[in-house]
C-alpha positions in Angstrom: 15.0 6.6 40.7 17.2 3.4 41.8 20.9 2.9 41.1 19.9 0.6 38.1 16.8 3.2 36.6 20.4 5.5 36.8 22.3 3.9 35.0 20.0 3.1 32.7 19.5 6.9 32.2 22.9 7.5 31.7 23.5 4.9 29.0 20.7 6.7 27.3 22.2 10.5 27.9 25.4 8.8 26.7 23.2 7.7 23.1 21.9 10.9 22.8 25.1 12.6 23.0 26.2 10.5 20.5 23.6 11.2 18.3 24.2 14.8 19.0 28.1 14.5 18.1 27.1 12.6 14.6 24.0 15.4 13.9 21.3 13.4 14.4 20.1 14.8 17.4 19.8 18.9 16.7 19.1 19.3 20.4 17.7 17.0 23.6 17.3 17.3 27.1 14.5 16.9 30.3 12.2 18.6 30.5 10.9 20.2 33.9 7.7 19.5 33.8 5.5 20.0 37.0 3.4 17.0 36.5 6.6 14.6 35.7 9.9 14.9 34.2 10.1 13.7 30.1 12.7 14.6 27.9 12.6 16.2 24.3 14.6 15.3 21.3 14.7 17.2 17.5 16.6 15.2 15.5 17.6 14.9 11.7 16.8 11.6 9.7 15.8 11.1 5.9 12.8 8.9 7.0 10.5 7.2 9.2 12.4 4.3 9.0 16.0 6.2 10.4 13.3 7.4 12.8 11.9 4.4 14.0 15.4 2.5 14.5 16.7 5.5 16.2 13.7 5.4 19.2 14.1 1.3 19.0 18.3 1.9 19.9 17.7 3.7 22.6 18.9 2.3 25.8 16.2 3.7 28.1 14.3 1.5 25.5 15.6 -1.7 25.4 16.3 -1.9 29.0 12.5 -2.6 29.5 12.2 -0.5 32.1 8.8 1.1 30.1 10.1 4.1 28.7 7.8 5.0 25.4 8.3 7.4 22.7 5.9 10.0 21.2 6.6 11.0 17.5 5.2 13.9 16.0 6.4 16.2 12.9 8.0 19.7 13.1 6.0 20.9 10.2 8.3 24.2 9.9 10.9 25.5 12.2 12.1 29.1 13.0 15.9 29.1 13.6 16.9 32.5 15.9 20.6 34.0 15.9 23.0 32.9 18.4 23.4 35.3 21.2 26.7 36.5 22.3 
């Protein structure tokens, strides 16, 4: 990754925090992946629309650099208890 790929990545961290903080974004992060890094986002918005504009936002986006989203619908989700 060069300095300005960085940077660029941290802008984008930074907007997914964000997102996070006003619950939008239930949970993001990399993800490990053997065959290339990718990172995975659940978020909360009332339509495609929110959806679309949220991907659109997105630093790592804008910047050009060729970063692409994949959509796809969580059709149900299973919640677990939090661990102490």
């Amino acid at each position: 990754m060069t300095d300005a790929e960085a940077k660029i990545m941290q802008a984008h961290a930074a907007y997914w925090q964000e997102l996070a903080e006003r619950g939008t974004a239930v949970v993001f992060g990399p993800v490990a992946d053997p065959n290339g890094v990718w990172g995975l986002g659940i978020v909360q918005v009332e339509d495609e629309t929110d959806l679309q504009a949220l991907t659109a936002n997105d630093p790592a986006v804008t910047s050009g650099i060729g970063t692409r989203y994949e959509i796809l619908p969580m059709v149900r989700a299973v919640i677990g208890k939090k661990r102490t």
